[in-house]
C-alpha positions in Angstrom: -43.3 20.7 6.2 -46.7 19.2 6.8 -47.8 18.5 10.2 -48.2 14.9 8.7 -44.8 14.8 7.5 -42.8 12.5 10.1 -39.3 13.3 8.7 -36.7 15.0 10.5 -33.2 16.7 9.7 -30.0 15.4 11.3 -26.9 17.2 11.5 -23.7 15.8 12.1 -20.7 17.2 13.2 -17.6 15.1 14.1 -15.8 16.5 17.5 -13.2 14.6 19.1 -10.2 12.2 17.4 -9.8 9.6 15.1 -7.2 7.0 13.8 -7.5 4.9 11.0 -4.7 2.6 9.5 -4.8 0.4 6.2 -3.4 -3.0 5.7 -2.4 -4.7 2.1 -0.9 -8.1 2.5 0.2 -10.2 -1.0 1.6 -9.5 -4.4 -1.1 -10.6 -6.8 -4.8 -9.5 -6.9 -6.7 -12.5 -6.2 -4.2 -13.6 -3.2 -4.4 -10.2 -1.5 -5.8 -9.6 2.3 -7.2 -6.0 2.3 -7.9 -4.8 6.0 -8.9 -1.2 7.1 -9.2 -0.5 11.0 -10.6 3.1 12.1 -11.4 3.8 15.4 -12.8 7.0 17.7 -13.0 8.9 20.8 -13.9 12.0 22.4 -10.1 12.4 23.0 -6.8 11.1 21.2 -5.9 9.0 23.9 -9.2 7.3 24.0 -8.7 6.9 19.9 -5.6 5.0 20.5 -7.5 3.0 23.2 -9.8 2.2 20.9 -7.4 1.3 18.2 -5.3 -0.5 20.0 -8.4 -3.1 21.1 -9.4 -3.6 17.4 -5.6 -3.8 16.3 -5.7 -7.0 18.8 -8.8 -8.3 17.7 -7.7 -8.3 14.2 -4.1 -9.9 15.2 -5.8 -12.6 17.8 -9.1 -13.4 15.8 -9.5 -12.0 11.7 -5.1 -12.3 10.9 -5.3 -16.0 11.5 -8.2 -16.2 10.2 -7.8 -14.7 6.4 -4.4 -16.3 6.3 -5.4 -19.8 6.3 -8.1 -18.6 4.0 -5.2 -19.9 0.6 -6.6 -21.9 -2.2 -2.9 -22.5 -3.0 -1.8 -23.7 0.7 -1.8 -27.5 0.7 -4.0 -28.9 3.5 -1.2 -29.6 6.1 0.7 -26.4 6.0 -2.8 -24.4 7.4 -1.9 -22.8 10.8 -4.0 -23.2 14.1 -6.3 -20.7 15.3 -7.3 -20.3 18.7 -10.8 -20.3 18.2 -13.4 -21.1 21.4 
């Protein structure tokens, strides 16, 4: 390397736990919901934490969300969301 060179190398290395989970809803390829959650920690527990979190975000928040998302659903049969 030059001394005017301004790159550096990075190494990564992956310690610690992960969980990851993947989430297909519908029969038909243009009416499918496609989700994949992964999640971290130094520690399994704190993976599952972690998990567990996102898991309810996706259930309270996203789930809702994608589901009324139908170009087939007439406009009446949408369901509430609990948005703020």
């Amino acid at each position: 390397m030059s001394d005017d060179d301004d790159s550096e190398k990075v190494t990564r290395t992956d310690v610690g736990a992960s969980i990851e989970a993947s989430l297909k809803r519908g029969n038909d390829p243009r009416d499918q919901d496609k989700v994949k959650i992964k999640a971290k920690g130094e520690t399994a527990s704190e993976a599952i934490d972690e998990f567990d979190e996102l898991l309810r975000e996706y259930e309270e928040e996203y789930g809702t969300r994608l589901r009324n998302i139908d170009p087939d659903r007439e406009s009446g049969a949408v369901q509430e969301t609990d948005e703020k």
